[in-house]
C-alpha positions as CSV (number, residue, x, y, z in Angstrom):
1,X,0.0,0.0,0.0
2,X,1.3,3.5,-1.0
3,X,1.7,5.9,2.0
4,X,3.0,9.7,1.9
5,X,6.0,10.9,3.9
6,X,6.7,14.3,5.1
7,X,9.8,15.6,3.5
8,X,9.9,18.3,6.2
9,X,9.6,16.5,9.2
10,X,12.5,13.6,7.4
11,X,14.8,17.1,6.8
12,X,14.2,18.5,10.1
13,X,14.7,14.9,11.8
14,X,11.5,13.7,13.0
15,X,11.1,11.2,10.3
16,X,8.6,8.3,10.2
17,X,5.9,10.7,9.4
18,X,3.4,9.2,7.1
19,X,0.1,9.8,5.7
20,X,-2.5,7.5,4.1
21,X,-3.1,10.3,1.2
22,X,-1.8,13.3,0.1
23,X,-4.9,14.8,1.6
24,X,-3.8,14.5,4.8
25,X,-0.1,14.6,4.1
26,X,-1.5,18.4,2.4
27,X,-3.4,19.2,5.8
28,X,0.1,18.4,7.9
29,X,1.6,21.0,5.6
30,X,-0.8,23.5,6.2
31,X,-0.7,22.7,9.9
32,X,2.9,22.4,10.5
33,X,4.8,23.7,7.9
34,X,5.5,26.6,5.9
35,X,3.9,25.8,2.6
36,X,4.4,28.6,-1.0
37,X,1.1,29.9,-1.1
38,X,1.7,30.8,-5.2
39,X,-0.5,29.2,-7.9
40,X,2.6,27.6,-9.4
41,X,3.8,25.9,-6.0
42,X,0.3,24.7,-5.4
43,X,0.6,22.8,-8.3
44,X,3.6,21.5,-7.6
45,X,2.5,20.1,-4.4
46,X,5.5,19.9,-2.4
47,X,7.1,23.5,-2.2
48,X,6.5,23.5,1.6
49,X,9.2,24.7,4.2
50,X,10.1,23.6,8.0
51,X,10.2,27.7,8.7
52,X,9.2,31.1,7.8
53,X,12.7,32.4,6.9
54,X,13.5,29.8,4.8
55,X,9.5,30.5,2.8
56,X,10.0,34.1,2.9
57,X,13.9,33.5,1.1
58,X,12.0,31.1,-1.7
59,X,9.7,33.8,-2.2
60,X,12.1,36.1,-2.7
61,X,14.3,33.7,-5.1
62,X,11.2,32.8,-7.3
63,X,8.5,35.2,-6.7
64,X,9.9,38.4,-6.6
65,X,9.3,40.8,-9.6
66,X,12.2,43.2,-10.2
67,X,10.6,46.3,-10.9
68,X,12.9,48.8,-12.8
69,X,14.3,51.5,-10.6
70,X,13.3,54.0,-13.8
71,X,10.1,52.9,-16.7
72,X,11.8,51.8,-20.0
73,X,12.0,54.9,-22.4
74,X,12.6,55.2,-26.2
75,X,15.8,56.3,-26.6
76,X,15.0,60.3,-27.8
77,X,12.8,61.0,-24.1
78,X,15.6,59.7,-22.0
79,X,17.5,61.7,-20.0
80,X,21.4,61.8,-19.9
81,X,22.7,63.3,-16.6
């Protein structure tokens, strides 16, 4: 029978932590981890952490948008200092 282990717990060494379906293995996540919140990482299923810092440094690595510190201009309105 096919069983679902928490990566998290394994990493953070509690291992031994299974699940009957990833329905409940999914509810432990949400319970006791740190999982990525964005559409894409959903989908995924397993883009969960073990703590906030190390969520909040993924979201930076792979959710962050760079906005430009000045808009994209054609070349004859820039502004040479």
């Amino acid at each position: 029978q096919e069983h679902f282990a928490c990566h998290v717990c394994e990493r953070m060494g509690a291992p031994h932590q299974y699940f009957a379906d990833y329905g409940f293995l999914r509810e432990h996540f949400f319970e006791e981890h740190h999982p990525c919140l964005e559409a894409a990482c959903l989908e995924q299923r397993y883009v969960v952490f073990g703590c906030e810092q190390e969520l909040a440094a993924h979201r930076r690595e792979r959710h962050s948008t760079r906005v430009p510190r000045f808009p994209p201009t054609s070349g004859r309105n820039r502004v040479t200092p």
